[in-house]
C-alpha positions in Angstrom: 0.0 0.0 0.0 2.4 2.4 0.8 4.7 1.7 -2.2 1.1 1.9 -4.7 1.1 5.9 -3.0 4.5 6.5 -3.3 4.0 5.8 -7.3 1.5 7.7 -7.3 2.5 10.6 -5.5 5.8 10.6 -7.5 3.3 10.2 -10.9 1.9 13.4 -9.6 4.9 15.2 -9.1 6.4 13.9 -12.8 3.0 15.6 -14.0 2.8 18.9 -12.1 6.5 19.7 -13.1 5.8 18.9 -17.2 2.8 21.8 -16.9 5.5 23.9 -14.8 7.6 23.5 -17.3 5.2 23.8 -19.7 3.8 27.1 -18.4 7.1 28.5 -18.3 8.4 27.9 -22.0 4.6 29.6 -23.3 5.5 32.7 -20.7 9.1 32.7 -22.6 7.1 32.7 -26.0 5.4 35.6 -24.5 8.2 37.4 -23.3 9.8 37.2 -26.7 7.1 38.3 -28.9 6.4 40.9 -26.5 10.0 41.8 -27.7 9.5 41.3 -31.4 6.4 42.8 -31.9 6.0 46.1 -30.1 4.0 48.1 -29.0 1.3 45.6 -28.5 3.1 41.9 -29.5 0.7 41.9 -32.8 2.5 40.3 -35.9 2.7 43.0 -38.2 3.4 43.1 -42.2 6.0 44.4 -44.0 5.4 46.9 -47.3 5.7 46.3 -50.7 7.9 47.4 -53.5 6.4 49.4 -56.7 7.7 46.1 -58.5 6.0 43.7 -56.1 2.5 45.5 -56.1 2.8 45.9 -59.8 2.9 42.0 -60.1 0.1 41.4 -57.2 -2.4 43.8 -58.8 -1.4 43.4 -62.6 -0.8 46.5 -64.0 2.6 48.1 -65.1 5.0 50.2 -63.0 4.4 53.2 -65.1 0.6 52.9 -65.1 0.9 52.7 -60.8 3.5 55.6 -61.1 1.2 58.0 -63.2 -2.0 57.5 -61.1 -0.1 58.3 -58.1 1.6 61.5 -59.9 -1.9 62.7 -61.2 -3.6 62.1 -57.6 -5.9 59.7 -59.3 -4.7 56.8 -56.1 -3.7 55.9 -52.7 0.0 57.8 -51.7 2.6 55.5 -51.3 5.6 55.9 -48.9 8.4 57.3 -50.8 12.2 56.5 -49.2 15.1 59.6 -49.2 15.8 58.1 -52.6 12.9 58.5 -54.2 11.5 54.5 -54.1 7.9 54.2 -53.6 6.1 51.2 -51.4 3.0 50.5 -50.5 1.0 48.7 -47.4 -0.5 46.0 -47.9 -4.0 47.6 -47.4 -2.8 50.5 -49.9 -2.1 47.6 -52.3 -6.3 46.8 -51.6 -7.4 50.2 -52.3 -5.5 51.0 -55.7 -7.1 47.0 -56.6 -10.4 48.6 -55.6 -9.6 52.1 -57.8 -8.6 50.1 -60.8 -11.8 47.6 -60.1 -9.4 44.7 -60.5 -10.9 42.5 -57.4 -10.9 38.8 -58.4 -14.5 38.2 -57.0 -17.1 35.3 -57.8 -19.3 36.0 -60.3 -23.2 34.8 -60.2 -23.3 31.3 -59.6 -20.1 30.3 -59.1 -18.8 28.9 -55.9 -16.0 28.8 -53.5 -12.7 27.0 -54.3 -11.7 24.8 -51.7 -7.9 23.6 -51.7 -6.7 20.9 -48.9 -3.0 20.6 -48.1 -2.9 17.1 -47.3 -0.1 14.4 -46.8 0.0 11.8 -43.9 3.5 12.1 -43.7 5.0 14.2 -41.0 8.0 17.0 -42.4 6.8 17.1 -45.7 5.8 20.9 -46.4 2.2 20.9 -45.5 2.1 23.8 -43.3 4.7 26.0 -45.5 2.9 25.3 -48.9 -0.3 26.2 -47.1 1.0 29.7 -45.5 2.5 30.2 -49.0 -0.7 29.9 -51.3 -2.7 31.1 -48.7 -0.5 34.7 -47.8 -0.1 34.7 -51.8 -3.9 34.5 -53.0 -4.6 36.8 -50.1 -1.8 39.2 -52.1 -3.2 39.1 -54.7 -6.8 40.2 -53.6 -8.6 37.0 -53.4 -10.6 36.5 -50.1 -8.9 33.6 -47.9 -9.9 31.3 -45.4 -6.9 29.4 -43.8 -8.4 26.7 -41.3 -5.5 24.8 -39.2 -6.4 21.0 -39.2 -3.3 20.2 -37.2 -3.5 20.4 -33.3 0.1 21.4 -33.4 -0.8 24.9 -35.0 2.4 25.4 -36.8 -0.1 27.3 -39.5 -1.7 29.7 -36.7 1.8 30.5 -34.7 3.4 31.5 -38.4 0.1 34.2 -38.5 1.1 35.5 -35.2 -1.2 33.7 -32.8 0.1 31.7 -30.1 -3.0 29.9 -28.6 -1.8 28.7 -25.4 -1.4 31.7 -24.8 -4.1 34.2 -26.4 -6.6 31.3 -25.4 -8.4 32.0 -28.5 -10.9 29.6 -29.4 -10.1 27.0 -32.0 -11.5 24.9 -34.9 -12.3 22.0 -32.2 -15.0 24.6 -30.5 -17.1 24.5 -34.0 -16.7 20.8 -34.2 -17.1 19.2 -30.4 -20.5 17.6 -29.9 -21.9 18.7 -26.6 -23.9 21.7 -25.7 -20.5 24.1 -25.9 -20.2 24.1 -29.9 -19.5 27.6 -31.4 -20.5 29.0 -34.9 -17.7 28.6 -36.9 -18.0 32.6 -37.3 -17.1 33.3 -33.6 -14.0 31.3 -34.2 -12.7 32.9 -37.0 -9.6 34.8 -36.4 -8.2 38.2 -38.4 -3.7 37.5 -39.2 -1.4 40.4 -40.3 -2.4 39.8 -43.7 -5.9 41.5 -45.1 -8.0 39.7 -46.9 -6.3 36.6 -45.0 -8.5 35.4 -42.2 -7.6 31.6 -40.4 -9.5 29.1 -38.1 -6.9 28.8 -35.7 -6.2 25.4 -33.8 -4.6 24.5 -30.4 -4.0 21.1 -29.0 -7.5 20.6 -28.3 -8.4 19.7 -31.9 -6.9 16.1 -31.2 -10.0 15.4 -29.0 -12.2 15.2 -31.7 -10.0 12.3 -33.0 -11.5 10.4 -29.9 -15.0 12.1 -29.7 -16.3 11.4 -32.9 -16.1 7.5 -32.3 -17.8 7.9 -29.6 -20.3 10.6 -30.6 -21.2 9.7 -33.8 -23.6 6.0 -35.6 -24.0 6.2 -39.3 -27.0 4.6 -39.9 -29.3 4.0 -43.5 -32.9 3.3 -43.8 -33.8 0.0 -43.6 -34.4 -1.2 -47.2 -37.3 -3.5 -46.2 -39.0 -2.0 -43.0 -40.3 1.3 -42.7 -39.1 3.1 -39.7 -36.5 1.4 -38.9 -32.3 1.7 -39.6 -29.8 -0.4 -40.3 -25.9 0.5 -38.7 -23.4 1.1 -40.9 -20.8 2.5 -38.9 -20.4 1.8 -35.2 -22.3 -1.6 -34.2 -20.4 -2.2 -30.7 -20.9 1.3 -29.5 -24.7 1.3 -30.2 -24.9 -1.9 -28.2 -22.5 -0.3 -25.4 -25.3 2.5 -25.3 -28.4 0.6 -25.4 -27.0 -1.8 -22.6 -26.3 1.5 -20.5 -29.9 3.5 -21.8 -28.1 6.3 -23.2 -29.1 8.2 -26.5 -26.4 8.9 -29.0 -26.0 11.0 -31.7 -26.4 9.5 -35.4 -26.0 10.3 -38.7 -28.8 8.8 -41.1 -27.7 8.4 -44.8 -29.3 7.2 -47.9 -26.5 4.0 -48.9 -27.4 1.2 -51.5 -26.7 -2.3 -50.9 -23.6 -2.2 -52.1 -22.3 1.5 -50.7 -23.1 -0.5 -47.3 -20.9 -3.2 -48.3 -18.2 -0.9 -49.2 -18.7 0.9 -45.9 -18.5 -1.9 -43.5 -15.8 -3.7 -44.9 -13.4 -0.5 -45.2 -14.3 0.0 -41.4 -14.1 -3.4 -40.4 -10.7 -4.1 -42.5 -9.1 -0.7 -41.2 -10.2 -0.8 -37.5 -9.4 -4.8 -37.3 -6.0 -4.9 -39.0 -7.6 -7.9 -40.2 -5.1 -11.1 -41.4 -5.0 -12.4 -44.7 -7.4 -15.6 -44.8 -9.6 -12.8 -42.7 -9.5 -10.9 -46.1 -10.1 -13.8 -48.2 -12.7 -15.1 -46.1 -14.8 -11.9 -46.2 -14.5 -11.6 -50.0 -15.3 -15.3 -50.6 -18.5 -14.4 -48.6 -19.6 -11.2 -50.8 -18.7 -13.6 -54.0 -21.1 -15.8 -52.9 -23.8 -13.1 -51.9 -23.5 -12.0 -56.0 -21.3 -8.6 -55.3 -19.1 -8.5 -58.8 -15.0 -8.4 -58.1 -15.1 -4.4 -58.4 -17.2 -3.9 -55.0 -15.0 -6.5 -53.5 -12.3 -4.6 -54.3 -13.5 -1.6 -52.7 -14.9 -3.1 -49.9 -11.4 -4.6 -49.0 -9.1 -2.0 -50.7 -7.0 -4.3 -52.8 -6.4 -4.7 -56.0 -7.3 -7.0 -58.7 -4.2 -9.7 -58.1 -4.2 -9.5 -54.8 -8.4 -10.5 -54.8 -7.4 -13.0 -57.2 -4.9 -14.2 -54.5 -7.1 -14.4 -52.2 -9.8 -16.3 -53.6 -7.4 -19.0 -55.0 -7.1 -20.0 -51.3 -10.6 -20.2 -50.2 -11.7 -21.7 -53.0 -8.7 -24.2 -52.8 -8.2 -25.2 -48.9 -11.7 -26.8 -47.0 -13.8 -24.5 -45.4 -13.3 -26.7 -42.5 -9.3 -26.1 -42.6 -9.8 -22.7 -42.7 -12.0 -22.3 -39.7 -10.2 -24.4 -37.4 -6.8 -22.9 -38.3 -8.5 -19.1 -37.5 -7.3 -15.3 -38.1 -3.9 -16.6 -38.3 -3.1 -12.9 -37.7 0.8 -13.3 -38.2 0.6 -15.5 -41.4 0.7 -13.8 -44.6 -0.1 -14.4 -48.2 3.0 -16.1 -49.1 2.6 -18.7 -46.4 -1.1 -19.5 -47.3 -0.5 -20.1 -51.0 2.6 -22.0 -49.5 -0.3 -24.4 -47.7 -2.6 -24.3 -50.8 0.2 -26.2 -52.8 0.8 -29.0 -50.0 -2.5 -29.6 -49.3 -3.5 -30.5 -53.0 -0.7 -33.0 -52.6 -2.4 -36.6 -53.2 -3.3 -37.7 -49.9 -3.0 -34.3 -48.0 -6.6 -33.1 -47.8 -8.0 -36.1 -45.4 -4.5 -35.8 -43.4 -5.7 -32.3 -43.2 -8.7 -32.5 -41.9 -7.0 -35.0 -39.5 -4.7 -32.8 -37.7 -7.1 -29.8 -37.4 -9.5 -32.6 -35.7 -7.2 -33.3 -32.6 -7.6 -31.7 -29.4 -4.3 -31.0 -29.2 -4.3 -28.8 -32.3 -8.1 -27.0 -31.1 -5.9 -26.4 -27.8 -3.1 -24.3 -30.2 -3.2 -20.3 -30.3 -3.9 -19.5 -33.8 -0.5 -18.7 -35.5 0.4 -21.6 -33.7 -2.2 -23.8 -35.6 -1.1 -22.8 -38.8 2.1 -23.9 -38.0 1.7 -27.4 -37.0 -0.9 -28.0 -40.0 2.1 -26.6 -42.3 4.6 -28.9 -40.8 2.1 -31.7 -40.9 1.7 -31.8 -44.4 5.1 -30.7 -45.4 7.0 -33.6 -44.7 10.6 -32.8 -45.0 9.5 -29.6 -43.2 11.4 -27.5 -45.4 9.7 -24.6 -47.0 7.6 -25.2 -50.6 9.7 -22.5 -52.1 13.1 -23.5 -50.7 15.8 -21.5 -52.8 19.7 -22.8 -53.3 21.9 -20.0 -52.1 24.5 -19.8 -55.1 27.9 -19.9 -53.9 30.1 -17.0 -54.9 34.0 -15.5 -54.6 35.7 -13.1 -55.6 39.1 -12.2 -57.4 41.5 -8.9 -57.8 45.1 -9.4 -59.0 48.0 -7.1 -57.7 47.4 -4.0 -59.8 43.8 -3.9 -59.0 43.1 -2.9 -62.6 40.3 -5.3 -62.8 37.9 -6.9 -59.8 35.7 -10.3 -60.8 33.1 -11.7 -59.1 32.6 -15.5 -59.8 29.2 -17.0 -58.9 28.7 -21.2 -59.4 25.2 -22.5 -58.7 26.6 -25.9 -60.1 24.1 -26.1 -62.8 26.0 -22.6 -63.8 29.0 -20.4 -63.8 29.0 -16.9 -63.5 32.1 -14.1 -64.2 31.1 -10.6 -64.0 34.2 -8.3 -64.6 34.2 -5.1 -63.4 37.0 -1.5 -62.8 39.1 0.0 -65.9 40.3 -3.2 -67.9 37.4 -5.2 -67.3 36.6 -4.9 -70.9 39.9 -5.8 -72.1 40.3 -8.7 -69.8 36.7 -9.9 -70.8 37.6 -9.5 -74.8 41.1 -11.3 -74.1 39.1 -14.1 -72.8 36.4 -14.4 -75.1 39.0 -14.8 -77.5 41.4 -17.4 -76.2 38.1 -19.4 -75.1 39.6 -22.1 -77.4 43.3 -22.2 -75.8 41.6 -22.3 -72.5 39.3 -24.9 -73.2 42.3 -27.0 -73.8 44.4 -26.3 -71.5 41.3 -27.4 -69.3 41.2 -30.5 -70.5 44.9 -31.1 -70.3 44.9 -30.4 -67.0 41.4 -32.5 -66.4 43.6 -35.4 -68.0 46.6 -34.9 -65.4 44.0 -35.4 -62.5 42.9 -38.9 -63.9 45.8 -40.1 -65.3 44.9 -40.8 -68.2 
């Protein structure tokens, strides 16, 4: 007992110093854009060039240079040497003056671009900052909205949210009764035009809320009134065990969207094995879904399905069940069992072995195993390989490096570095002279 509080009183202690620590490095961040960004730590935006605001609004130098000479626009910022910038909101106004606004016209609707990749240090969060600061530039109206709890993409616009505890993406997307409009969330960044959704480390919640918040159901295609689950079958049994309502989603699917649906889930939240795979495909084969749906329903491709159904169709049903999910065996080894067990004799020894109490007894990889061994008598693999045997030569100089490989059944010289050519052309053409001085020497062995 007293060691179990002395855990967990040094547990605690681990934890309060991390948010010390942690409350100390966001003060530092604080400190240091209080620094950077005076008088009131707001990022702020540099100005622009004649040359730059010329390109961004897309009209000459000269044209920009004679408005501003006849009064007829906004009053740049000259330098001592006469060089002319602009703000970025002066930029806006000669846009507006020159009525050269990229706007939507009548019908026409927003253009939504996702920066997407699942892997981690590959440029999402720059390319986004890039194209979205550079449409906002160029006078287009932008949304950013930060999708990664680690806000890389709101810090770069100048808002820290640990510390400005400004509400995030997560507060439009949460389920309870504490959900914002997505327009209270909505943040302004040093750039106009340029608004963002900012995030914080709260967004990862909804990775574990929306299992639990959220049933896709369809109408039942047969009784009125009633659903069918597409999504979520334990959970809804979780809640009607504990008499709790949950939220659901009710969609319009076809048979075969359902199909697709369920086995996508199933496959990805199962890391089913590969017999599980070829199982649940043999199934919708036999149910009349074509190869395509399978397919789908399974992500795989057309070999692989192929695969797949060359072992159900070829090992018993019976073999199959008893061995199980087999979660550690992969293709290879299956199609490794299909050829042994159409070996003559092998299917009733089959059945024979996965009959035994002492194989039902077996964990599952296990089972596979023993079946395997069972029928492969010299309990070698079915695909054993022979492992070519292999040397290599270099004379003094080191002008030339060869490799000799001999299988037995065949003999190998690759020639490789400056002379290799030479030395391979020299042999080619005494192939005769060796030949015979081979034999001679074959001859000497004998004694003949």
């Amino acid at each position: 007992m007293i060691a179990m509080l002395a855990a967990q009183v040094q547990e605690s202690h681990f934890a309060r110093t991390i948010l010390e620590q942690g409350g100390e490095i966001s003060r530092k961040l604080d400190m240091l854009r209080q620094e950077k960004f005076p008088p009131n730590a707001q990022k702020t935006l540099r100005s622009f060039s004649l040359a730059e605001v010329a390109s961004f609004v897309g009209v000459s130098q000269s044209y920009i240079k004679k408005l501003h000479l006849e009064g007829r626009s906004v009053q740049p910022l000259t330098s001592p040497t006469g060089r002319r910038s602009y703000t970025a909101e002066q930029m806006n106004k000669l846009r507006d003056d020159l009525d050269r606004n990229p706007r939507r016209r009548g019908g026409e609707r927003l253009k939504v671009i996702a920066v997407v990749n699942f892997k981690g240090g590959s440029g999402k969060t720059t390319t986004a900052a890039h194209l979205a600061q550079y449409l906002a530039l160029t006078g287009h109206r932008v949304l950013a909205v930060d999708l990664d709890p680690q806000a890389s993409l709101t810090a770069l616009h100048g808002i820290q949210p640990e510390i400005d505890r400004n509400p995030s993406f997560y507060n439009s997307l949460r389920y309870d009764h504490e959900r914002k409009p997505l327009s209270e969330v909505i943040q302004p960044t040093n750039f106009p035009n340029l608004n963002i959704v900012p995030a914080n480390l709260e967004l990862q919640e909804y990775e574990y809320d929306t299992p639990i918040a959220i049933r896709l159901l369809r109408p039942h295609p047969a009784v009125e009134g009633r659903y069918q689950v597409v999504f979520g079958h334990r959970r809804v049994k979780v809640a009607m065990h504990l008499g709790r309502p949950v939220r659901a989603v009710v969609k319009f699917l076809a048979d075969i969207d359902h199909v697709i649906a369920q086995g996508q889930e199933n496959s990805a939240r199962e890391n089913l094995s590969f017999i599980e795979k070829s199982v649940f495909s043999q199934q919708l084969l036999d149910l009349g879904f074509d190869r395509q749906i399978i397919q789908s329903s399974l992500s795989v491709d057309a070999p692989m399905l192929t695969r797949m159904l060359s072992v159900t169709k070829r090992i018993p049903d019976e073999v199959i069940k008893a061995v199980g999910a087999a979660k550690a065996i992969g293709r290879d080894r299956w199609i490794e069992l299909t050829s042994l067990i159409e070996r003559p004799g092998n299917p009733n020894k089959a059945l024979d072995v996965v009959k035994t109490n002492e194989f039902k007894a077996l964990e599952s990889n296990e089972r596979f195993n023993v079946l395997y061994n069972s029928l492969n008598l010299k309990g070698n693999s079915a695909r054993k390989s022979i492992k070519p045997k292999s040397k290599s030569w270099t004379p003094a100089d080191k002008s030339v490096a060869a490799t000799i490989t001999n299988t037995g059944a065949s003999f190998n010289l690759a020639l490789k570095s400056k002379d290799a050519g030479k030395f391979g052309t020299y042999i080619s053409d005494n192939l005769d002279a060796l030949y015979r001085a081979f034999r001679e020497a074959e001859t000497k062995k004998t004694g003949g």
